[in-house]
C-alpha positions in Angstrom: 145.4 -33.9 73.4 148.5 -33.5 75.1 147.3 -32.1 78.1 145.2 -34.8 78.3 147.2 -37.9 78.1 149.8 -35.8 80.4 146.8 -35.2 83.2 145.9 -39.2 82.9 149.3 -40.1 83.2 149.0 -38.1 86.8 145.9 -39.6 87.5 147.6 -43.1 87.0 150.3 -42.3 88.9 148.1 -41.4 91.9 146.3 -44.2 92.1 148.7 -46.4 91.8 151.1 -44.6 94.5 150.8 -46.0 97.6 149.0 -44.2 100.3 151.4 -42.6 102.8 151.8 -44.3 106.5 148.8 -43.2 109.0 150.6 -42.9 112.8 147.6 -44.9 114.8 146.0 -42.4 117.3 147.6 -42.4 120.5 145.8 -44.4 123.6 143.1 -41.8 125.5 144.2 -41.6 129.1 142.1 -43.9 132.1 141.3 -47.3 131.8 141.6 -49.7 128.8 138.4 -51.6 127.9 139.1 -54.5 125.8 136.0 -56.4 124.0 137.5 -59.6 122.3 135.0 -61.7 120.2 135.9 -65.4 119.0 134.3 -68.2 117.6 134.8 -72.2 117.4 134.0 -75.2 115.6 131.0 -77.1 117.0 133.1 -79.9 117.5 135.7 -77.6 120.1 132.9 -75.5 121.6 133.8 -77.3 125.3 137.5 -77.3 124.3 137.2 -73.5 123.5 135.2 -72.6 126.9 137.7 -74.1 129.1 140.8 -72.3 127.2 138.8 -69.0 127.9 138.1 -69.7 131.3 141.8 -70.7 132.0 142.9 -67.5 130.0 140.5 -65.4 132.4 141.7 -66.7 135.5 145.4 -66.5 134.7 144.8 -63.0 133.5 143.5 -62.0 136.5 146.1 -62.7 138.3 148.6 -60.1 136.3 149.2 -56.5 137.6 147.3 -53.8 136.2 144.0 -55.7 135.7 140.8 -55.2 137.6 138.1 -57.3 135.6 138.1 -60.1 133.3 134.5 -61.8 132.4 134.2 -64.7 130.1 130.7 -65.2 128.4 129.2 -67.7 126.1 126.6 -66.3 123.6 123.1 -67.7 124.2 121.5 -69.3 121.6 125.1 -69.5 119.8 127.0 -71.8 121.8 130.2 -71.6 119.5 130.8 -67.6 120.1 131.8 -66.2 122.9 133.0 -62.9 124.1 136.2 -61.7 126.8 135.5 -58.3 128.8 138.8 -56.8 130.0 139.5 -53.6 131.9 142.5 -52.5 132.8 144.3 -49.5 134.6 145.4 -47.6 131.5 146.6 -48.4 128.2 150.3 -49.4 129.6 149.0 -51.9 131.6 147.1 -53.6 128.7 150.2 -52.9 126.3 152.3 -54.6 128.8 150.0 -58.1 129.2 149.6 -58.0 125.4 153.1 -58.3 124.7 154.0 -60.7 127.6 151.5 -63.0 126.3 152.2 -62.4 122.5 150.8 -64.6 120.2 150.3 -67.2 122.6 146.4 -67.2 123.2 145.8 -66.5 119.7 148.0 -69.4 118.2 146.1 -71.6 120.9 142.8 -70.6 120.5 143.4 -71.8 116.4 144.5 -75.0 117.6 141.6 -75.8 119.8 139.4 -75.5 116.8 138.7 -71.9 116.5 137.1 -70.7 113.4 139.2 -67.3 112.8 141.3 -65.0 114.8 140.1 -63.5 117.9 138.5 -59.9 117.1 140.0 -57.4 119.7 138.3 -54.4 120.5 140.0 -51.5 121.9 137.9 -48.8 123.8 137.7 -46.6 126.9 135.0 -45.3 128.9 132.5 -43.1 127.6 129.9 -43.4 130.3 130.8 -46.1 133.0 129.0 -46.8 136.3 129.1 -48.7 139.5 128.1 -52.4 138.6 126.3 -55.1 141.1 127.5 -58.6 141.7 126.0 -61.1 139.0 123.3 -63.3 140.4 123.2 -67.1 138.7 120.6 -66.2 136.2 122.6 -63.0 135.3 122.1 -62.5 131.4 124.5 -59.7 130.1 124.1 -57.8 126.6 126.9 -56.7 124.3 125.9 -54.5 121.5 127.6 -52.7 118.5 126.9 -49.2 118.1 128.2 -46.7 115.0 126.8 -43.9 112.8 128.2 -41.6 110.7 130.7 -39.0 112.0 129.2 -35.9 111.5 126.4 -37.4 113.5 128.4 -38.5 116.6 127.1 -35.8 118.4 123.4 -36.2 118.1 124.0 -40.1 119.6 126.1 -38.7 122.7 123.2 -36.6 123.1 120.5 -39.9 123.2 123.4 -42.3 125.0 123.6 -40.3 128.8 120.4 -40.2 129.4 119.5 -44.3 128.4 122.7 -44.8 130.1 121.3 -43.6 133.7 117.8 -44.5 133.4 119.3 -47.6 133.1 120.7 -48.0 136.3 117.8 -47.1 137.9 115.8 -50.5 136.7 114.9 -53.3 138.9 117.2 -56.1 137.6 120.1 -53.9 136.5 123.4 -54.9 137.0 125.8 -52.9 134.9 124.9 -50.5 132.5 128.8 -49.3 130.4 129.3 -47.4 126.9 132.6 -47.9 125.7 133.8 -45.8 123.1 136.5 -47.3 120.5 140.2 -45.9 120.8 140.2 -45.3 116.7 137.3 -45.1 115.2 135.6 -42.4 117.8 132.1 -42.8 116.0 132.3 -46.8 117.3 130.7 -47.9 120.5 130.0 -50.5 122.4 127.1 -51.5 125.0 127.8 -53.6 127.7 124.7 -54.6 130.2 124.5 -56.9 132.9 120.7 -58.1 134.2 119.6 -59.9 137.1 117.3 -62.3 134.5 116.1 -62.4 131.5 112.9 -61.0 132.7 115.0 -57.8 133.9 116.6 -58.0 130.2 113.0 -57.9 128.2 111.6 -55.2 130.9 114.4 -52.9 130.0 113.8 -53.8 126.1 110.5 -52.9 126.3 111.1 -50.2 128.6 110.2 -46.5 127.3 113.0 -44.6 127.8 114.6 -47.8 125.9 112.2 -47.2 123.1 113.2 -43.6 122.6 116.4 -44.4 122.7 115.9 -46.8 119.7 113.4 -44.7 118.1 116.0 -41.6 117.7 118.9 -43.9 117.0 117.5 -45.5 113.8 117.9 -42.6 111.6 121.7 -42.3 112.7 122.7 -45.5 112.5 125.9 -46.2 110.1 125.4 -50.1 110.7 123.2 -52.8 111.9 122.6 -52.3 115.5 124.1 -55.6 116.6 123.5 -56.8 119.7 124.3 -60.6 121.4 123.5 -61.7 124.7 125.5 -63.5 126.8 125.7 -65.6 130.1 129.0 -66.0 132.1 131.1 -68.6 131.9 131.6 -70.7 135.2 
């Protein structure tokens, strides 16, 4: 008996203890992808587009930073999404804390509905992209599965990735792979129409793709589509 109230007492200790401190991973080397999600209020959906477009074109006048899209979702006016590539983890670091809490304090105020999810990545598999055309749709999905399976999806993401490029209608074709959670990606496509968008859907290599991914999925495949913001 007094072994086992002395082994309980341990086991109440432990779980009570708090975890020790993880260090966060450091930054992989290149280019700094950002994916930054936000939402608004109905009512603040025009309010919230023109802060992101202002926040986009200021941004793209800082050092360090080669693209910055702004996109509305279709079909979901109040969500919209922020691309951001920059030259390396410094450069991002450095806007970040010039701006500080700025956008996110006055993104709230304009009516948005919760903080702005930032997404940290770098390039997995990045290509040349086209210039959008004016009925340019673009396609942001969420990818993840299990860790020990991360290698069977690298294996099935190359080769969609560079089919891809080769469709009539592409545009940009980018997976982004998440700075700490490794088994986390992210789809970014660009499409001439929304024609172009359903061909490559439908298309077969797309198919397979989908078809081999299912069983390793850790999450709903989510993906949005998008049009740019003017």
């Amino acid at each position: 008996m007094r072994f086992s109230l002395v082994a309980f007492g341990l086991l109440a200790l432990a779980m009570t203890s708090p975890a020790p401190a993880q260090t966060p991973p450091a930054p992989p080397p290149g280019p700094a992808h950002v994916v930054n999600y936000m939402e608004f209020a109905d009512d603040h959906v025009a309010r919230g587009a023109a802060l992101l477009t202002a926040y986009r074109d200021q941004t793209l006048r800082e050092a360090g930073v080669s693209q910055v899209g702004a996109f509305a979702e279709i079909g979901q006016p109040h969500r919209f999404a922020l691309l951001e590539i920059w030259a390396d983890a410094a450069a991002q670091s450095a806007h970040a804390k010039d701006r500080g809490e700025a956008p996110q304090a006055d993104w709230m105020k304009q009516g948005a509905l919760a903080p702005a999810d930032v997404r940290m990545h770098r390039g997995w598999h990045v290509g040349e992209a086209k210039a959008p055309s004016p009925n340019a749709v673009f396609a942001i999905t969420h990818v993840d599965v299990p860790p020990p399976r991360l290698a069977e999806l690298e294996a099935i993401m190359k080769p969609l990735a560079e089919k891809s490029r080769s469709e009539s209608g592409f545009l940009r074709f980018d997976i982004l792979q998440s700075w700490t959670r490794p088994n986390h990606f992210t789809f970014v496509e660009g499409w001439a129409s929304e024609a172009a968008a359903q061909a490559h859907a439908t298309a077969a290599h797309t198919r397979e793709f989908r078809d081999k991914l299912h069983p390793l999925l850790g999450a709903l495949y989510d993906q949005r589509m998008y049009r740019l913001l003017p």
